[in-house]
C-alpha positions as CSV (number, residue, x, y, z in Angstrom):
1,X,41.0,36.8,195.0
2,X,41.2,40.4,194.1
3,X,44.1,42.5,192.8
4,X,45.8,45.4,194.3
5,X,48.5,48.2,193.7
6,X,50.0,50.4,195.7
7,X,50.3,53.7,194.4
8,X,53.1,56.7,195.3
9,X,52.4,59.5,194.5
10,X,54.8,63.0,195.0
11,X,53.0,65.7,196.4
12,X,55.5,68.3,197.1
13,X,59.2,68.9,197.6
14,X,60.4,66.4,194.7
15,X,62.0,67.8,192.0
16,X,59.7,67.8,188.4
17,X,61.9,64.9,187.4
18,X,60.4,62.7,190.0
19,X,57.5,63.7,189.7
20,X,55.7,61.2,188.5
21,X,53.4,58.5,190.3
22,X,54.7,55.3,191.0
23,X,53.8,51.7,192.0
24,X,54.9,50.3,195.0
25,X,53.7,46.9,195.1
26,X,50.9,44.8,193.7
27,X,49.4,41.7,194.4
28,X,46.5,39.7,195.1
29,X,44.7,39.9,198.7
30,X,41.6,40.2,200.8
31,X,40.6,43.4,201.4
32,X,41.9,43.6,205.1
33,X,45.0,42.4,204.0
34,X,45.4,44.9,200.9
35,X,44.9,47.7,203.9
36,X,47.6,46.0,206.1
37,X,49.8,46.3,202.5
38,X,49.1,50.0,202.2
39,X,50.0,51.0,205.7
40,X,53.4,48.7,205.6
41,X,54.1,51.2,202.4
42,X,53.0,54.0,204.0
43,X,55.7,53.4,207.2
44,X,58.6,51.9,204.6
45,X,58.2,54.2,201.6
46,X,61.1,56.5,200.9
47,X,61.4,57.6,197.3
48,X,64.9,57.7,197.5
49,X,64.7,60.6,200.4
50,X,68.4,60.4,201.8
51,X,68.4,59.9,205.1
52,X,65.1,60.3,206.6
53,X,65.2,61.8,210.0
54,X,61.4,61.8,210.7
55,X,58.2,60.5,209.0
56,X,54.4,61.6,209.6
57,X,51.6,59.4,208.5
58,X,48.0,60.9,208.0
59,X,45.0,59.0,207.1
60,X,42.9,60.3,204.4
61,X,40.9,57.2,204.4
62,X,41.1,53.3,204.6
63,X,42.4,53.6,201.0
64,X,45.3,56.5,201.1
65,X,47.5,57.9,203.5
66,X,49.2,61.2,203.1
67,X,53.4,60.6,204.4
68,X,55.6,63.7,205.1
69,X,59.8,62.8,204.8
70,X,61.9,65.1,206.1
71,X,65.9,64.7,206.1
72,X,68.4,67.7,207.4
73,X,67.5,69.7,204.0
74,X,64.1,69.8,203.0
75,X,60.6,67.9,203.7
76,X,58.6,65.7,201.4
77,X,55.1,64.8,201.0
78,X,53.7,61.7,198.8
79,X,50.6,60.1,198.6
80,X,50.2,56.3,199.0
81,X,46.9,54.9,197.8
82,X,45.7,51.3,197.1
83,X,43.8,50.8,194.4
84,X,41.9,47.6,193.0
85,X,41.7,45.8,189.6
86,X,38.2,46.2,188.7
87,X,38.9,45.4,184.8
88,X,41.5,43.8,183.2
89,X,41.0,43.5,179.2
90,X,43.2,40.6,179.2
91,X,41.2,37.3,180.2
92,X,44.0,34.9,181.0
């Protein structure tokens, strides 16, 4: 069965110091359910955003959605993306 990671991504309104990408799960999954994975991120991923007071979900594809956070101060944007294991060096 193939392997999977979800991937977060800032895209604006986080500060530099967290900044960088993160992942949000991984496992292994069928295709279908590795999409079902990704949206379930896309509507529960905060990023440590205080008190989120609205979230918009955009789909860039079956593989990434684009998620705007906004609180009472400022607005957020991240990028979740799945991606697959196609190598692993490692043969177990």
């Amino acid at each position: 069965m193939p392997r999977w990671i979800v991937l977060a991504v800032p895209v604006s309104g986080v500060s530099d110091a967290g900044r960088d990408g993160r992942t949000v799960a991984e496992f292994e999954a069928s295709p279908e359910e590795a999409e079902a994975a990704l949206l379930k991120a896309a509507h529960t991923y905060e990023h440590g955003v205080w008190k989120v007071r609205r979230r918009e979900i955009f789909k860039c594809s079956n593989t990434s959605y684009v998620i705007r956070l906004r609180n009472r101060l400022a607005t957020y944007s991240f990028l979740i993306q799945l991606a697959e294991l196609v190598h692993d060096s490692d043969p177990r």
